[in-house]
Wavefront OBJ file of the C-alpha trace (Angstrom):
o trace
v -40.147 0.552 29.896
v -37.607 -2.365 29.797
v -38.543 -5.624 27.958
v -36.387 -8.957 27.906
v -36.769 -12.131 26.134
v -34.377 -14.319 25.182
v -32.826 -12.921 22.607
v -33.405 -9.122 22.896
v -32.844 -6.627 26.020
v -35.125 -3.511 24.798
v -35.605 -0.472 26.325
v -38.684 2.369 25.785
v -38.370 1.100 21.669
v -34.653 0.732 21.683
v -32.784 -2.640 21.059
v -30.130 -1.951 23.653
v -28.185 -5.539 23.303
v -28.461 -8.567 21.251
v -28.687 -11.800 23.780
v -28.983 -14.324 21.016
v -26.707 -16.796 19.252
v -26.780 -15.279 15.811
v -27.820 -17.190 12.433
v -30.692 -15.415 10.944
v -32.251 -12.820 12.999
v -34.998 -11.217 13.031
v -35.694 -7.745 15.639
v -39.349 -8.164 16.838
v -42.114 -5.755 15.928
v -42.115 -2.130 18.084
v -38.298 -1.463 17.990
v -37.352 1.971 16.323
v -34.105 2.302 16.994
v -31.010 -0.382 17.297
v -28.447 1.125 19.967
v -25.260 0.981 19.892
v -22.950 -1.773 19.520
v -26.074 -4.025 20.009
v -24.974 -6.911 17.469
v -21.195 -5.897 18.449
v -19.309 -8.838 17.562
v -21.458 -10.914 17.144
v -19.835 -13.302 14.737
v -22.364 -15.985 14.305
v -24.766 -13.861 12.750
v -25.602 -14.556 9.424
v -28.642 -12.383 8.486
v -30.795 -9.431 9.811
v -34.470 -8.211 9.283
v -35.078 -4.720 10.432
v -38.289 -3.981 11.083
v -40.505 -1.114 9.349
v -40.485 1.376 12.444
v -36.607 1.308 12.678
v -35.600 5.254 12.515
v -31.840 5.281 13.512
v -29.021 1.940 13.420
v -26.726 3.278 16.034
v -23.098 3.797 16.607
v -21.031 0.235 15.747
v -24.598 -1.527 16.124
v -23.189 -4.761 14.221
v -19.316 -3.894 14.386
v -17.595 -7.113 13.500
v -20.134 -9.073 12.452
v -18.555 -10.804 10.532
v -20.420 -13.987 8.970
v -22.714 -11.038 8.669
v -23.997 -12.082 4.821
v -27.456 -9.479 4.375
v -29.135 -7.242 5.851
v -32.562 -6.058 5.523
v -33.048 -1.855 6.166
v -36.406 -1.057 6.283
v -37.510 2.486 4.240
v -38.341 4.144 7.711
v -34.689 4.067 8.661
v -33.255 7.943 8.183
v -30.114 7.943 9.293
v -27.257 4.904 9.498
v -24.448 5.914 12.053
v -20.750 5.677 12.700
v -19.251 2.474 12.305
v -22.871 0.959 12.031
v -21.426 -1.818 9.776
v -18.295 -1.623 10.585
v -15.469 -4.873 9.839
v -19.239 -6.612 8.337
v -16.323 -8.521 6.014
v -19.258 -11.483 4.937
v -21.360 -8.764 4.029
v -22.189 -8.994 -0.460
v -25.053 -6.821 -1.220
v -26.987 -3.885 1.062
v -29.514 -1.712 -0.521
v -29.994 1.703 1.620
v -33.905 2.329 1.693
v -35.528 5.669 -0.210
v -35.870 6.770 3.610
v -32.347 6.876 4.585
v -30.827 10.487 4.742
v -27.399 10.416 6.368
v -25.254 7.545 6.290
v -22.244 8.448 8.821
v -18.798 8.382 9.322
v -16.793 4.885 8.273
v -20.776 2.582 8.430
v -19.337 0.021 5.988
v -15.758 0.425 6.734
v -14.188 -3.197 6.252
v -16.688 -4.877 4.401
v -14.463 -6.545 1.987
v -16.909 -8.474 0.364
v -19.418 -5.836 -0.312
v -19.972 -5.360 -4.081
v -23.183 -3.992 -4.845
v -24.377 -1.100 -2.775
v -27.597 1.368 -4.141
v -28.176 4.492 -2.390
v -31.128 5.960 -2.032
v -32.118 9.273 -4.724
v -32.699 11.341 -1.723
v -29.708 10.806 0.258
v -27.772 13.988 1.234
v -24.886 13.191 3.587
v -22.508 10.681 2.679
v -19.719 10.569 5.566
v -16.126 10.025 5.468
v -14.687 6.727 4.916
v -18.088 5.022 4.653
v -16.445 2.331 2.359
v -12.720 2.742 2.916
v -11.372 -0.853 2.266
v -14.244 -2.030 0.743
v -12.240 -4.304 -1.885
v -14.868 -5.670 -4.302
v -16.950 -2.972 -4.388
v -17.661 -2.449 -8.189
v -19.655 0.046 -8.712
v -22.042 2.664 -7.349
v -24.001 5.595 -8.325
v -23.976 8.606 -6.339
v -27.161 10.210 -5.664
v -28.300 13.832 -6.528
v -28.458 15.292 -3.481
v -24.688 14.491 -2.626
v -22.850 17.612 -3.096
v -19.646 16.556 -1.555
v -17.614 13.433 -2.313
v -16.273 13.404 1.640
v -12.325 12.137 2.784
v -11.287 8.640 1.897
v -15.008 7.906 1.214
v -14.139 5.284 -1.158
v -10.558 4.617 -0.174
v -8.860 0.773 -1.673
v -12.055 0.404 -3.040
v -9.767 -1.608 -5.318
v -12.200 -2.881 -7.508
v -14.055 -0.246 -8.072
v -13.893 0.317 -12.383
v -15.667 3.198 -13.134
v -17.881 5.566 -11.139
v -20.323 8.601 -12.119
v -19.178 12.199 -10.462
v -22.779 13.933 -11.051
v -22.907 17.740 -11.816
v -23.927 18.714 -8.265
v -20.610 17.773 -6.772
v -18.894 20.427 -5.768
v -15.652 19.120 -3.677
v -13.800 15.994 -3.992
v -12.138 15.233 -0.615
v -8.751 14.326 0.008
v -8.761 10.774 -0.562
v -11.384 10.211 -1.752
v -10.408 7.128 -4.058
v -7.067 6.602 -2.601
v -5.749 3.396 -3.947
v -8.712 2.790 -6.615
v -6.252 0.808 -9.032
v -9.011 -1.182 -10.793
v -10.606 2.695 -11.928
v -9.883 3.006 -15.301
v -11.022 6.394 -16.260
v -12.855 9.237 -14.483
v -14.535 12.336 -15.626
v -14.762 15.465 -13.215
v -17.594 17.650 -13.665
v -17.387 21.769 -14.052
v -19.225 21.947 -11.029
v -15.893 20.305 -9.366
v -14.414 23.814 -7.656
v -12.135 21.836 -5.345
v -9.839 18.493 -5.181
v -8.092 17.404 -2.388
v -4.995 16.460 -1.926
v -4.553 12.470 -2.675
v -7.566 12.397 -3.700
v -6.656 10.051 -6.614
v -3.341 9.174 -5.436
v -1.760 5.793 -6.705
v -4.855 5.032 -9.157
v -2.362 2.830 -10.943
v -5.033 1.826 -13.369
v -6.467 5.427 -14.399
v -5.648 5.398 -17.833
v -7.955 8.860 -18.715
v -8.888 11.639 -16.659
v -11.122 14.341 -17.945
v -11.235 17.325 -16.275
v -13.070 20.132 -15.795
v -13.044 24.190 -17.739
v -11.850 25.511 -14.369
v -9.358 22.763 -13.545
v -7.125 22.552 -10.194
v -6.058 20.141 -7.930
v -3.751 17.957 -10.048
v -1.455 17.027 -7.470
v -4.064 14.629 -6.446
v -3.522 12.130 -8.879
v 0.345 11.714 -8.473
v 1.676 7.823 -8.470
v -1.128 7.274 -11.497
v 1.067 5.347 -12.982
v -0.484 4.988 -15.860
v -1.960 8.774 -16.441
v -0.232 9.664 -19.608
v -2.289 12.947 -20.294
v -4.512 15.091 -18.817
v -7.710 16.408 -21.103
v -8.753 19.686 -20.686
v -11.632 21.186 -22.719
v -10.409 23.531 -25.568
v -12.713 26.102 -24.551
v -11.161 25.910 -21.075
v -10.450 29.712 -20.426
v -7.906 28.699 -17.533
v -5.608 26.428 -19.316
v -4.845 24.287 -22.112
v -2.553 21.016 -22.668
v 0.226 20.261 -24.549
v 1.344 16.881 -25.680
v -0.906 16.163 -22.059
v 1.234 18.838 -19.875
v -1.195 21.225 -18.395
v -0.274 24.690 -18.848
v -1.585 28.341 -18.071
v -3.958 29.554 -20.826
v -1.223 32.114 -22.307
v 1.734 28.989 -22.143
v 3.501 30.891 -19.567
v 2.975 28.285 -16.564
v 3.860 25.229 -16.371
v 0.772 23.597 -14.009
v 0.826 19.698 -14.628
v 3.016 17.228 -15.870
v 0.936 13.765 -16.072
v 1.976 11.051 -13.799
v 2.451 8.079 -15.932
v 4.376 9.851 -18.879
v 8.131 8.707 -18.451
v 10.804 10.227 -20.639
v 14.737 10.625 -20.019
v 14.390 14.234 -20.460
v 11.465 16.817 -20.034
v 12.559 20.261 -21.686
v 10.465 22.649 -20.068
v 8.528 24.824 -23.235
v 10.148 28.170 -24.214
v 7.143 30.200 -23.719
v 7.109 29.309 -19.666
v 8.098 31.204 -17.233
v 6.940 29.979 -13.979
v 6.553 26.527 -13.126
v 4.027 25.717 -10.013
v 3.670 23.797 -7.125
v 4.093 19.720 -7.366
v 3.529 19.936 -11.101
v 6.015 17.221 -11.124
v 4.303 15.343 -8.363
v 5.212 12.100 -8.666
v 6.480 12.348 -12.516
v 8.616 9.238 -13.480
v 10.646 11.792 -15.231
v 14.280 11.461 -15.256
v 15.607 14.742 -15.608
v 13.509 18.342 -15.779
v 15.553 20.618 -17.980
v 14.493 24.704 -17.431
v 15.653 26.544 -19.912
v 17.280 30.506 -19.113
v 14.160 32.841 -19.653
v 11.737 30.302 -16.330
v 12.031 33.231 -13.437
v 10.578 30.866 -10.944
v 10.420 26.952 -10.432
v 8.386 26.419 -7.130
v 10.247 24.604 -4.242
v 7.562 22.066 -4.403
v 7.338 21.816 -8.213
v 9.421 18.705 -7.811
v 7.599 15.701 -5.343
v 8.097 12.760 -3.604
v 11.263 11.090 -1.819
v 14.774 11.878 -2.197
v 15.265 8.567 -4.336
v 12.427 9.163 -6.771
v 12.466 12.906 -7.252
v 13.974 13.701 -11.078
v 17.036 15.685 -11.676
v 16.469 19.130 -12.437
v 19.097 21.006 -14.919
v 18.740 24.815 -14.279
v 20.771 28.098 -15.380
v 19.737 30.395 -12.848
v 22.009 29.998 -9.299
v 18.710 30.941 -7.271
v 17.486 27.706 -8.071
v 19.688 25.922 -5.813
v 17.422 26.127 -3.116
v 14.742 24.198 -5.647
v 14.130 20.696 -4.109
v 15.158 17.432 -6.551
v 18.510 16.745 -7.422
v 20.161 19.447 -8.822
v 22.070 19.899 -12.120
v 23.703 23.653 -11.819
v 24.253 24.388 -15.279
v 26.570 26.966 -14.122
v 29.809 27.530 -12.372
v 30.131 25.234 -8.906
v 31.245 28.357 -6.766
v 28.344 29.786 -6.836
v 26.512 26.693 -5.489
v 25.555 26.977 -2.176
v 28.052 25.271 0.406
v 24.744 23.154 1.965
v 23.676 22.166 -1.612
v 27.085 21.207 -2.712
v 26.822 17.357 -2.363
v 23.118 17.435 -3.960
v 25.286 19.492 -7.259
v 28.380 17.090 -7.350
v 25.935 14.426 -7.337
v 23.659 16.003 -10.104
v 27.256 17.127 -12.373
v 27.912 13.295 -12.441
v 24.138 12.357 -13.698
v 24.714 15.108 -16.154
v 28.279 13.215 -17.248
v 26.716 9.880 -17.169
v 23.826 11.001 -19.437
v 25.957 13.090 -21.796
v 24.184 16.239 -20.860
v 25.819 18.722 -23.802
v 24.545 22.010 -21.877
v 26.923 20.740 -19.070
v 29.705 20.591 -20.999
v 31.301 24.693 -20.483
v 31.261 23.651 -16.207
v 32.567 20.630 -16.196
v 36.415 21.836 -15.500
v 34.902 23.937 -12.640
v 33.325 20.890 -11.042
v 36.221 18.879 -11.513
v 38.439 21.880 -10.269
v 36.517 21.854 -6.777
v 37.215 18.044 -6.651
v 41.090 19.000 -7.280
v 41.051 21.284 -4.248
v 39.781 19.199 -1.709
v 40.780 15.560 -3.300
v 40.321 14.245 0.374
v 36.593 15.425 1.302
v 35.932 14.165 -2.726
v 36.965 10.498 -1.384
v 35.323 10.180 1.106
v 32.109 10.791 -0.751
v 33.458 8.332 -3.715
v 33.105 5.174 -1.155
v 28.930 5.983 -2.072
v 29.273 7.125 -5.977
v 31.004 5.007 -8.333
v 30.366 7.057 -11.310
v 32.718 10.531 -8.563
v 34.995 7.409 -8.101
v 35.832 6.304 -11.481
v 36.240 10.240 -12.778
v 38.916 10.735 -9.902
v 40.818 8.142 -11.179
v 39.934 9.249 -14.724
v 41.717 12.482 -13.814
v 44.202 11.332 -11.803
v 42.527 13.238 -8.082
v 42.323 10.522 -6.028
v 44.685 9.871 -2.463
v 47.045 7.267 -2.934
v 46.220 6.080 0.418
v 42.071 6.060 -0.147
v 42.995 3.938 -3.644
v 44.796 1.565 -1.345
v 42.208 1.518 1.149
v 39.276 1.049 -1.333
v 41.186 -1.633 -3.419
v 42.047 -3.797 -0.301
v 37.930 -3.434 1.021
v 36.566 -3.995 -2.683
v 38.913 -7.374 -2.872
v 37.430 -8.580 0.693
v 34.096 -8.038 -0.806
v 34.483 -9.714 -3.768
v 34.623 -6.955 -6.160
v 37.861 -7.850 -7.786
v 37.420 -5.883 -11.139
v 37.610 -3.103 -9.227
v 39.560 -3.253 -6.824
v 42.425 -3.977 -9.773
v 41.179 -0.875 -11.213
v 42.374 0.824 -8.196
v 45.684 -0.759 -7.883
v 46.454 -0.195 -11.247
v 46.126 3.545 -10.418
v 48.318 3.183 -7.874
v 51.107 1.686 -10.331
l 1 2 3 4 5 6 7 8 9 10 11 12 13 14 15 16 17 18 19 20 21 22 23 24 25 26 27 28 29 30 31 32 33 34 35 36 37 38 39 40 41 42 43 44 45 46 47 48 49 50 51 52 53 54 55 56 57 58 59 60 61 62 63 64 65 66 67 68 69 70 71 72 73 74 75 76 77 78 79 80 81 82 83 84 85 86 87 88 89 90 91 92 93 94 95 96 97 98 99 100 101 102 103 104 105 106 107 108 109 110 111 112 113 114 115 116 117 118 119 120 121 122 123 124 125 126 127 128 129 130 131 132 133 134 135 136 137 138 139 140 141 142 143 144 145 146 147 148 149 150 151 152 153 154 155 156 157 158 159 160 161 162 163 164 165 166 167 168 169 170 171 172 173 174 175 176 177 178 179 180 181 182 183 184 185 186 187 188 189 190 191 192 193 194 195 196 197 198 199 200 201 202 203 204 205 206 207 208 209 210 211 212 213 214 215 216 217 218 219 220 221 222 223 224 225 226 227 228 229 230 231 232 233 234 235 236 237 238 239 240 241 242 243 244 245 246 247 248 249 250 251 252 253 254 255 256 257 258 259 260 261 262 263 264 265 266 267 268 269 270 271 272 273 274 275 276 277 278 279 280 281 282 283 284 285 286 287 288 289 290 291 292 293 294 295 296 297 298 299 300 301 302 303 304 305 306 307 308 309 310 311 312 313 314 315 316 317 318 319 320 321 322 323 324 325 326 327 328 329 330 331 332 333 334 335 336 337 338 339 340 341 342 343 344 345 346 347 348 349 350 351 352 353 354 355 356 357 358 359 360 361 362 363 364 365 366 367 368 369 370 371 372 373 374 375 376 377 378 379 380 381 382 383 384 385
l 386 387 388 389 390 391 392 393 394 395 396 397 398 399 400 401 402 403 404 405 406 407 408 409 410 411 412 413 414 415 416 417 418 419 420 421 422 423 424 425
């Protein structure tokens, strides 16, 4: 049975399409479900009454609303689908009746202005992404029967400042409060057996995590900017921290270094052996040093791009294959020929830092220069600090210290460039 009036096309109880204007609405008695994309665009609404009888609010049913300011769900509504509210920018408040069950996949994606939300106590399925980009949204209390915090749930929810985990949860998706940088501090429950990757990435406001007896996951909060520690429980039987460094129960793994703890130089502790994936990630750590007795420093212990990743001073030639930017604390022959560049590059950090463990290899490094002056020069026109030790020891090509003064005078670097011709002299 199809009925049409002005403003609503309905079919057997379902608003199929929305023939009105917009301003503030109300869907006539006898509808129980809202179709979807029914209000789609619709940009001149301002404000909707759902009627008690209302079961399901469809797929996108007012995607892009956006002057979209309230909306009234009634408590007969169960479920609230896929993009239901989707780009609903306007919309400030929504309260999600005791009657809704399952609120789907990205429903208030977009709505910028949204900043008071209350879910219902017996809700049970909270999708992914329901409020990804959901700036203002300040704070919300996640209800019992959630066991899962899903993907990107709560994504740039920027202003977001604290939020409850309750002891039910059980998994914390991967990204699930990507971007949060107004959350100050969060607390992760034992019953937390899993976080995803991202999951807290570039909080740059989390100034305190507390985590749980049977913690994992830290990779998740890398580019925390400000995450200066991690606290573990003392009665944790997994692990335990040390000056905020996460580490294996018996000291013998290195597991987490915190995010937002800078320092020249990290000194891996004595009683470590192995050092595990991305326990670095993201460190603002300048340079890792691993002392002789570590039998194993994961390829991914180091994270992040070539620029950012720290130095990493090692004994042990099987490291070379580690990612980072190596500091061989060991004779350059035994570098490998691909990783050669990365270990001239990480010698000269070493030099520029006065490194002292560096100090019995630096003749070898500077005797591999001496062999193949030429190759060396080419790489100096991209490091300064390779440049300036050539000429130091008297290595580089009288015809690449003519070429380099003349192209350092044309571009105005004329301290320089006399540098270079008064090698020449």
């Amino acid at each position: 049975m199809t009925a049409c009036n002005e403003d609503f096309l309905i079919e057997n109880g379902k608003l199929v399409k929305y023939l009105g204007r917009g301003g503030d609405v109300t869907i006539p008695d006898g509808v129980t479900s809202i179709g979807e994309f029914a209000f789609h665009n619709c940009r001149e609404l301002t404000s909707i009454v759902i009627p008690d009888g209302v079961s399901d609010i469809g797929f996108g049913a007012f995607h892009s609303c956006r002057g979209l300011v309230s909306a009234a769900i009634p408590d007969s509504t169960a479920v609230i689908r896929e993009r239901a509210f989707y780009d609903c920018e306007g919309l400030k408040a929504i309260t999600v009746p005791e009657g809704v069950r399952e609120i789907c996949w990205r429903a208030f994606y977009g709505c910028r202005r949204l900043k008071e939300v209350t879910l219902p106590a017996g809700l049970t399925d909270l999708g992914e992404e329901v409020f990804y980009f959901c700036y203002d949204l300040q704070s919300i209390t996640i209800p019992p029967g959630i066991t899962s915090i899903r993907s990107r749930t709560f994504a740039h929810c920027m202003g977001l400042k604290s939020i409850a985990i309750p002891e039910n949860i059980s998994e914390i998706g991967s990204g699930a409060f990507y971007g949060c940088t107004g959350l100050k501090s969060i607390t992760i429950p034992d019953s937390v057996r899993k976080i995803g990757a991202d999951a807290f990435y570039g909080c740059t406001g989390l100034e305190s995590a507390v985590l749980p007896d049977d913690a994992r996951g830290f990779e998740a909060f890398a580019g925390c900017s400000r995450l200066k520690e991690f606290i573990i429980p003392q009665a944790s039987r997994t692990c335990k921290t040390v000056d905020g460094v996460v580490l294996s129960k018996d000291g013998r793994r290195l597991i987490a270094y915190p995010p937002g703890r800078c320092c020249e130089r990290y000194d891996i502790p004595e009683t470590v052996r192995k050092v595990g994936d991305k326990a670095f990630a993201g460190a603002p750590v300048k340079l890792i040093f691993v002392h002789k007795e570590v039998e194993r420093f994961s390829t991914t212990a180091v994270w992040g791009t070539e620029k950012d990743v720290p130095y990493v001073a090692y004994y042990n030639a099987a490291f070379t294959e580690v990612i980072g930017k190596p500091v061989y604390l060991g004779p350059f022959s035994e570098v490998l020929s691909r990783k050669r560049r990365a270990a001239m590059f990480g010698f000269l950090h070493a030099l520029s830092i006065g490194l002292p463990e560096m100090a019995p290899w630096e003749e070898s490094y500077v005797n591999s220069i001496r062999q193949n002056p030429t190759a060396f020069a080419k790489i100096a026109w991209q490091n300064e600090a390779l440049l300036r030790l050539m000429m130091e020891r008297r290595l580089l090509p009288a015809d690449a210290a003519e070429n380099m003064a003349r192209v350092y005078s044309e571009k105005g670097r004329s301290g320089l460039a006399s540098e270079l011709l008064s090698y020449l002299k």
